[in-house]
C-alpha positions in Angstrom: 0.4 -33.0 -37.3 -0.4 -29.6 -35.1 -3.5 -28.6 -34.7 -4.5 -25.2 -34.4 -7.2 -23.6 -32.1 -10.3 -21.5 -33.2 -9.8 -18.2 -32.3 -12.8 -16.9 -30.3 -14.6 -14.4 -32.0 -14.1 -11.0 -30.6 -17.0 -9.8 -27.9 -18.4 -6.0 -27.2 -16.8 -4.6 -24.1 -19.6 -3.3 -21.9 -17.2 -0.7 -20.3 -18.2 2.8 -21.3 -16.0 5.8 -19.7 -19.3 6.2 -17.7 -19.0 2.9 -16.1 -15.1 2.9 -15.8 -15.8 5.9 -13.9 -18.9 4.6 -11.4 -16.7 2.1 -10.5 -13.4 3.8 -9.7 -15.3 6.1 -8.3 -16.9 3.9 -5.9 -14.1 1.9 -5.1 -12.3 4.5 -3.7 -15.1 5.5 -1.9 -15.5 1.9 -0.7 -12.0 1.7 0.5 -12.1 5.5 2.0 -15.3 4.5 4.0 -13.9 0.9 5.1 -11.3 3.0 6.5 -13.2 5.2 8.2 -15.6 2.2 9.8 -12.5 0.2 11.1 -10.7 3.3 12.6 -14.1 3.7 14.3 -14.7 -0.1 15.3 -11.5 0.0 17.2 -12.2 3.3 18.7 -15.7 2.4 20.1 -13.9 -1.1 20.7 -11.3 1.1 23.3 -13.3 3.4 24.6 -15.6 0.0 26.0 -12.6 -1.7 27.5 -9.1 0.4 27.7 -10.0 2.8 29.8 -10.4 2.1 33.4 -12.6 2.8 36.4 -12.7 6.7 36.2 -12.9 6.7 32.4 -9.2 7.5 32.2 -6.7 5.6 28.7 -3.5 5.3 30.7 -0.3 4.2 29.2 2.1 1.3 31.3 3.8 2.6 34.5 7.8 3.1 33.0 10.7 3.4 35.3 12.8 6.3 34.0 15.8 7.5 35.5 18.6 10.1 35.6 21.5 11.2 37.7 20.7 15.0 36.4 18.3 17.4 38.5 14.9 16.4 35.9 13.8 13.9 33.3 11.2 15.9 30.8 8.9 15.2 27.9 8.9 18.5 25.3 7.5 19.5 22.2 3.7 18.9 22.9 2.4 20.5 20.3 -1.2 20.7 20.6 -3.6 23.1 18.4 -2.6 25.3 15.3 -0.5 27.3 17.5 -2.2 30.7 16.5 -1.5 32.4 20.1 -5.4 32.0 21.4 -4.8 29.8 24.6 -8.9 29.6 24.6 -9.2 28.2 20.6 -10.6 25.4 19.1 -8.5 23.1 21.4 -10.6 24.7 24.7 -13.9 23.2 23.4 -12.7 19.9 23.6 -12.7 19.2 27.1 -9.9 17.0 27.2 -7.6 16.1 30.1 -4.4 14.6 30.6 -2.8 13.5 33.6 1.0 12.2 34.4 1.3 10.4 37.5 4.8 9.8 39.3 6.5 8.0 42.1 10.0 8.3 43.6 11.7 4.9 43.6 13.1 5.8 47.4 9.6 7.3 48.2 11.1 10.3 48.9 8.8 14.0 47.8 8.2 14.2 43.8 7.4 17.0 41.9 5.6 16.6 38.7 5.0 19.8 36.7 3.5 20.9 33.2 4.2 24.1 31.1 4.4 25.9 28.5 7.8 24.8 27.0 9.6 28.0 26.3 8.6 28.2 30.0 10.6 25.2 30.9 13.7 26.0 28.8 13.8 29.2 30.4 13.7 27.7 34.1 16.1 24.7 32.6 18.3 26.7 31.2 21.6 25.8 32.5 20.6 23.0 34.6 21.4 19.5 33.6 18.7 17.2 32.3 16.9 14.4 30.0 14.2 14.6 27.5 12.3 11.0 27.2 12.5 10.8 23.8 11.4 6.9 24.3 10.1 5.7 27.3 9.7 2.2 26.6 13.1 1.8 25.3 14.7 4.0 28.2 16.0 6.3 25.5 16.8 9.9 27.1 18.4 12.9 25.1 20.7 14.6 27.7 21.6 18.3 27.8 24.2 19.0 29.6 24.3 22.1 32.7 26.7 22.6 35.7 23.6 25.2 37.6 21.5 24.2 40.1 17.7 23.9 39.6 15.4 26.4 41.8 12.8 24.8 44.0 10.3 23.7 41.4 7.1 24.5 44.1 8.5 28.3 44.5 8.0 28.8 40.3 4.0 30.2 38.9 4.6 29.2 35.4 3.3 25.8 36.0 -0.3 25.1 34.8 -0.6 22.0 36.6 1.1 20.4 39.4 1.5 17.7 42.1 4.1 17.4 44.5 4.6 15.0 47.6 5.6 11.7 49.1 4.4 9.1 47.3 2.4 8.8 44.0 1.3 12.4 42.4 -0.6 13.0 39.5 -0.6 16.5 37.6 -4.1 16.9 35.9 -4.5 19.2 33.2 -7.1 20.6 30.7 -5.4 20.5 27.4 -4.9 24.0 25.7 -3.3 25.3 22.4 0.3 25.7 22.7 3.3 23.8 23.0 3.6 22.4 26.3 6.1 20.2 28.2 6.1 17.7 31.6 9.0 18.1 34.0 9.4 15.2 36.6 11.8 16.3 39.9 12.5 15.6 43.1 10.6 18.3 45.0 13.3 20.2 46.2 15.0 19.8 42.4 18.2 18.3 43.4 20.1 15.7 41.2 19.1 11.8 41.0 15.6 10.8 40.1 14.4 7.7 39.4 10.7 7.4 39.0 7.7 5.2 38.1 5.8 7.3 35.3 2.7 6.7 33.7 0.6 8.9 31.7 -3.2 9.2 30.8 -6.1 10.8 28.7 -9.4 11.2 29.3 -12.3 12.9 26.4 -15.8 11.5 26.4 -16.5 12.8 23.4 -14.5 10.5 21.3 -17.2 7.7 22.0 -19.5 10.1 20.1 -16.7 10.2 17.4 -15.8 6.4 16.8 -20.0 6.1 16.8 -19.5 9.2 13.9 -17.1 7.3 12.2 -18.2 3.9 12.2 -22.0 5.4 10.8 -19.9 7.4 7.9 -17.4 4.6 7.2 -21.2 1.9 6.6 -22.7 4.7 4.7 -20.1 5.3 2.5 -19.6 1.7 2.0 -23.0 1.2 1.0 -22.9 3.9 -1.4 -20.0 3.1 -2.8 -20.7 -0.8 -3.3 -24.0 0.5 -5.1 -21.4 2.3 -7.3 -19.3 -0.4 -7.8 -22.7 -2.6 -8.8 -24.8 -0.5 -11.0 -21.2 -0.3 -12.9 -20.5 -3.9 -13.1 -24.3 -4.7 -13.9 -24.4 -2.0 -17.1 -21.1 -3.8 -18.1 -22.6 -7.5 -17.7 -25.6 -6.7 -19.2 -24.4 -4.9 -22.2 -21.3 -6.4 -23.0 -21.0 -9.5 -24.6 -18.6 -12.6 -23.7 -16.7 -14.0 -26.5 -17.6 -17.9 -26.5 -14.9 -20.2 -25.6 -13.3 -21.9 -28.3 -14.4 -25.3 -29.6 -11.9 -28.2 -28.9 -9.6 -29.0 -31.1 -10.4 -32.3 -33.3 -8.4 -34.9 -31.7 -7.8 -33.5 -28.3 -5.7 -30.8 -28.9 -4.0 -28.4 -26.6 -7.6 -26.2 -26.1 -9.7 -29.5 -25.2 -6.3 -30.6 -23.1 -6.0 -27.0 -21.0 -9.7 -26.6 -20.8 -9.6 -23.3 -21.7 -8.8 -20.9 -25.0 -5.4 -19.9 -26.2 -3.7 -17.4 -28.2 -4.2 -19.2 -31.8 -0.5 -18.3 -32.6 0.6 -19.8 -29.4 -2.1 -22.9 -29.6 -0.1 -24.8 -32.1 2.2 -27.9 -30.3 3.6 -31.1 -31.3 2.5 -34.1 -29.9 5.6 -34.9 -28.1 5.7 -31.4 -27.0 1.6 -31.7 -25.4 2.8 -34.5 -23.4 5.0 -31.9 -21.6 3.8 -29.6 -19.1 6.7 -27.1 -19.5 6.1 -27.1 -22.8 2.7 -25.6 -22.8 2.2 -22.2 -23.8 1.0 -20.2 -20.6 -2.9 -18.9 -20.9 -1.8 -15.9 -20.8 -0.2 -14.4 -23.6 1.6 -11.0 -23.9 2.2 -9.9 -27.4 5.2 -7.2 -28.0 6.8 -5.3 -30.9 9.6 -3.3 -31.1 8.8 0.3 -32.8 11.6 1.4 -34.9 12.9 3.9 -35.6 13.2 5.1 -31.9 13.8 8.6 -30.6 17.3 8.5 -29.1 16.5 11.0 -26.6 12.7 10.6 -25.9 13.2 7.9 -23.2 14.6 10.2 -20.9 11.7 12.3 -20.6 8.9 9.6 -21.3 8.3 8.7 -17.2 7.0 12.4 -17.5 5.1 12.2 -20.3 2.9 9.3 -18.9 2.3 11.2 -15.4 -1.1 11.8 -17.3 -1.4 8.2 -17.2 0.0 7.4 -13.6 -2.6 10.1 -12.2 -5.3 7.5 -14.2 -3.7 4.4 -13.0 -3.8 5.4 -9.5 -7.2 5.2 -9.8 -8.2 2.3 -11.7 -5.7 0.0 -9.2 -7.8 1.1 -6.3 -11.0 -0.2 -8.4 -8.8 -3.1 -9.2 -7.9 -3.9 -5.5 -11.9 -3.8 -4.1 -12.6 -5.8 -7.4 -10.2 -8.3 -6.6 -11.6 -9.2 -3.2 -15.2 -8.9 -4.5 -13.7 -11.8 -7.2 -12.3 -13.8 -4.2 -15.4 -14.0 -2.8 -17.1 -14.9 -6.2 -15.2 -17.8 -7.0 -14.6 -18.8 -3.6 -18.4 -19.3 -3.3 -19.8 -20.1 -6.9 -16.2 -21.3 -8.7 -16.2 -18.4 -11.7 -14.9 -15.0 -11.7 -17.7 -12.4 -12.7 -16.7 -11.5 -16.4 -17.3 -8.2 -16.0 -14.8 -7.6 -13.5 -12.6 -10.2 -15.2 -13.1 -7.4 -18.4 -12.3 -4.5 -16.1 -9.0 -5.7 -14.3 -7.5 -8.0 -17.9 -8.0 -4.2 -19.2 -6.2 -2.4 -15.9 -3.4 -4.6 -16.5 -3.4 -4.2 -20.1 -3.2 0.0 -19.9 -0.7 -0.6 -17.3 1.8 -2.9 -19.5 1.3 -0.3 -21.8 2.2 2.8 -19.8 5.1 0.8 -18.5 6.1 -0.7 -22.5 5.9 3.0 -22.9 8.1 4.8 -19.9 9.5 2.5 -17.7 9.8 -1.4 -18.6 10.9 -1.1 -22.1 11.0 2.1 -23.5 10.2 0.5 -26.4 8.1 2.4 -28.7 7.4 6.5 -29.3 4.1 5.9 -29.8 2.0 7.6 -26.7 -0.4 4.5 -24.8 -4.1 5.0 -25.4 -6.5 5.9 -22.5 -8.9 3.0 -23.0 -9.3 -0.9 -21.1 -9.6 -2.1 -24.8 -7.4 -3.7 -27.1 -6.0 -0.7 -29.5 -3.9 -2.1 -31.8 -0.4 -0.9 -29.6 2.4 -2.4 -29.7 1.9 -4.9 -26.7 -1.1 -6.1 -25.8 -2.6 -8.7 -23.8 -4.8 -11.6 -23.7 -6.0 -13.6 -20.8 -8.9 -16.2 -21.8 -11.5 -16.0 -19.5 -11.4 -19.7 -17.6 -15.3 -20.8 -17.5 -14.3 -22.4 -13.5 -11.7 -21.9 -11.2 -10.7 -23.8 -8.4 -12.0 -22.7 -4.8 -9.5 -23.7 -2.9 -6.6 -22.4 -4.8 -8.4 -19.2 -4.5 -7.8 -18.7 -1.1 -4.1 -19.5 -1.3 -2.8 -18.9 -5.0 -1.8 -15.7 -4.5 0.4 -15.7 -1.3 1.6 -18.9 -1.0 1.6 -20.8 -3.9 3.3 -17.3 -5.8 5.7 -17.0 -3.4 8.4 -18.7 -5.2 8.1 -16.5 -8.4 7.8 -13.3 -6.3 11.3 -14.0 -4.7 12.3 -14.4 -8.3 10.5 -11.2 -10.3 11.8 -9.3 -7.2 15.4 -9.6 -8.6 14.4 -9.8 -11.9 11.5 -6.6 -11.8 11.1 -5.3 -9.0 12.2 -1.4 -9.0 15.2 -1.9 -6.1 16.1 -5.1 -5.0 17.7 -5.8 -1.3 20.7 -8.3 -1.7 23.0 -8.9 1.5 24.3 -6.8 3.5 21.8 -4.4 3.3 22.8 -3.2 -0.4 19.9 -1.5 -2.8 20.9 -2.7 -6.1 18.8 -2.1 -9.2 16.4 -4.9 -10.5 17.6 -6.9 -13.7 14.8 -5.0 -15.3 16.0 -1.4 -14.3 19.6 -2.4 -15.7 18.7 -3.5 -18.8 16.1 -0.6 -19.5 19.0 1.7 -19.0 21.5 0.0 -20.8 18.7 -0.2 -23.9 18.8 3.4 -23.3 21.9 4.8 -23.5 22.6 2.4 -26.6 19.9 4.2 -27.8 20.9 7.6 -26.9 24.4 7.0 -28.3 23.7 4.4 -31.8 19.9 5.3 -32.3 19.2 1.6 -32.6 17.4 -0.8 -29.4 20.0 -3.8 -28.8 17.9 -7.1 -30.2 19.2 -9.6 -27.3 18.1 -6.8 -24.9 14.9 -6.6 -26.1 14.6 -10.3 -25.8 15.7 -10.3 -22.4 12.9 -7.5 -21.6 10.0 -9.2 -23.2 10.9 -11.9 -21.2 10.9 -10.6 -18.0 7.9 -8.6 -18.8 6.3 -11.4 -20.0 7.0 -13.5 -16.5 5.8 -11.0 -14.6 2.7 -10.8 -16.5 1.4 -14.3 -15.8 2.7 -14.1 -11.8 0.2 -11.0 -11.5 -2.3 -12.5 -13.5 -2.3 -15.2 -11.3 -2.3 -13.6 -8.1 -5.2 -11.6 -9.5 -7.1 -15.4 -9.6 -7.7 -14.8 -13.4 -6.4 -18.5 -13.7 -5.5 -21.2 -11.8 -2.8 -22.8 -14.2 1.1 -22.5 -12.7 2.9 -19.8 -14.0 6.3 -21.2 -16.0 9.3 -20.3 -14.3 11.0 -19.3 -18.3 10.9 -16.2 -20.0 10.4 -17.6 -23.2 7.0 -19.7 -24.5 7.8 -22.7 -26.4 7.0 -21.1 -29.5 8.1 -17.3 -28.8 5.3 -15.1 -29.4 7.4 -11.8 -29.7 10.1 -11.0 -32.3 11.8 -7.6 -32.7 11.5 -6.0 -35.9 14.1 -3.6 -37.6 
């Protein structure tokens, strides 16, 4: 005979709007300021050890070449470009140097202006623009004139020519500027060894700037992220785990509480892995009557929502590593941030049950974490331990499988051979739902089968991935006991 499970009694969510907000909030300041301390770190990291003796970052020595009378680098656009050559830029004091070397040692020229300068001089001659150096790839443009000595022109602003190695060094001004590399007296064929380099001591004092800022921020924002989390912990109150059922039913057998509608199994059926119904448990109903034409302006509708969203999957991101680290090092996952990203997920289903991945119900989501009575819902028991190791791995390894999978099945585009974009099963049958709906006013029932399905897979991958358990997600789209039926 089936036993049921009890259904845990219902617990006060200790997330106010105040506290949804601290933590948002400081999550993005968290991940704002870790951004700012690693740019920072590696800049303080180069300015110790890629520059060399004289202070100088130089770039690899590349051997360019052309048969035309000049190889160039153009559009240098440095500054706002508002016409003051002594702006903003000139307190700077930055240099850059290029340094070249004829192949046949032969006398160089290596020159930098102002680029309307160069056209000018250029105009009619033959040439190639660098475009890559490191992949030799030159944009040529073609001339039948002869270039003019380059060391009889006085729009240069720096210049080297000579046997051997030169090196033009110039103080960087606002403009748009441009490097010519020549043979001196500017005739055709030049092959040359080119490197280039920059030189600013003041960007030590800016990686020290943004390293300080990225730590302060960080701190702030993890005090955020706590006093948010602690208010939540302290006020809100779990929901006790079910008892085991008499016997050893499925809730004493999982170690951990179930849907009660989806807890009932035969015995033949416990006995069967695959025949478990999955810890996590999406719940769907199908609205009807339906709009025939609301769907196709729903997507903008929720933007209200996706502005939200944005948000609260930033919090959910810094959560989820301070989770990792949680379980990793005590086996449980904080149930206040378990609270915080089971709702995330839950006003994301929504949204998306809403717009997107069914367009199944008029009604407009809520704005809360909480359950609201809306169409689908969801419900992840909170798992009392959770394996360590599997922590570390669960969710980039061990998912792989069923992210190959959900990419064809609900992934917005997926990439078949051939290079091919082809919509995701999902996209398809949303659409088709819709224009059946557009034209007969009624959602197809197989389709909407098909849809809580898929949505339902991709459910328990993410919930996995987001460490909130540690059971295998089925590869079905269907429990053994389907929790969702269309109505209408």
């Amino acid at each position: 005979m089936a036993t049921a499970a009890a259904t845990p009694a219902p617990g006060r969510s200790g997330w106010t709007g105040g506290r949804i907000a601290a933590v948002t909030a400081g999550s993005l300041i968290a991940l704002i300021s870790l951004a700012l301390a690693v740019g920072g770190a590696v800049l303080a990291l180069a300015f110790a050890f890629a520059r060399d003796d004289d202070g100088w970052f130089t770039s690899p020595t590349e051997h360019l070449q052309t048969p035309t009378a000049a190889l160039t680098a153009e559009r240098l656009q440095i500054g706002d470009l508002t016409g003051d050559p002594d702006g903003w830029v000139g307190v700077l004091d930055a240099r850059v140097r290029v340094t070249a070397e004829l192949a046949d040692s032969s006398p160089v020229f290596v020159g930098i202006a102002r680029e309307a300068d160069l056209d000018a001089y250029l105009a009619g001659v033959a040439h190639d623009e660098v475009e890559d150096a490191a992949h030799d790839e030159l944009d040529r443009t073609p001339g039948s004139a002869a270039a003019a000595d380059p060391r009889r022109q006085d729009f240069w602003v720096a210049r080297a020519t000579g046997a051997g190695e030169q090196t033009a060094e110039w103080e960087i001004g606002e403009g748009e500027w441009a490097v010519a590399v020549m043979r001196a007296d500017g005739t055709p064929g030049v092959a040359a060894d080119v490197s280039v380099g920059a030189k600013a001591d003041w960007l030590l004092w800016v990686a020290l700037g943004l390293l300080g800022a990225g730590l302060l921020g960080l701190g702030g924002g993890s005090a955020l992220i706590w006093g948010g989390i602690h208010a939540a912990e302290r006020d809100g109150v779990p929901a006790p785990p079910a008892p085991p059922a008499p016997g050893g039913g499925p809730e004493s057998a999982a170690g951990a509480g179930v849907p009660a509608h989806a807890a009932a199994v035969s015995g033949a059926a416990a006995q069967e892995a695959h025949a478990q119904p999955y810890p996590v448990d999406l719940q769907a109903r199908l609205d009807t009557p339906l709009s025939p034409w609301l769907w196709l302006v729903k997507w903008f509708l929720a933007i209200p929502h996706y502005v939200v969203l944005a948000f609260l999957w930033a919090a959910f991101a810094v959560l989820w590593v301070v989770a990792l680290v949680a379980i990793v090092a005590t086996g449980r996952y904080p149930r206040a941030i378990f609270d915080f990203n089971v709702g995330v997920l839950r006003w994301t289903w929504r949204v998306g049950w809403y717009a997107t991945s069914a367009i199944a119900t008029d009604r407009y989501p809520p704005f809360t974490l909480a359950p609201a009575g809306y169409p689908v819902e969801i419900d992840i028991p909170y798992p009392e331990r959770l394996s360590r190791g599997k922590a570390l791995v669960k969710w980039w390894l061990l998912a792989l499988p069923h992210y190959a999978i959900l990419g064809a099945l609900a992934g917005g585009w997926s990439w078949w051979w051939f290079e091919t974009a082809a919509p995701s099963v999902l996209v398809v049958l949303v659409l088709v739902a819709g224009v059946v709906l557009l034209f007969t006013g009624r959602y197809p029932r197989d389709v909407f089968r098909l849809v809580v399905g898929i949505n339902r897979w991709a459910l328990r991958v993410v919930a996995y991935a987001a460490l909130m358990r540690d059971e295998y997600p089925p590869f079905r789209l269907e429990d053994p006991e389907p929790d969702a039926a269309p109505a209408g």
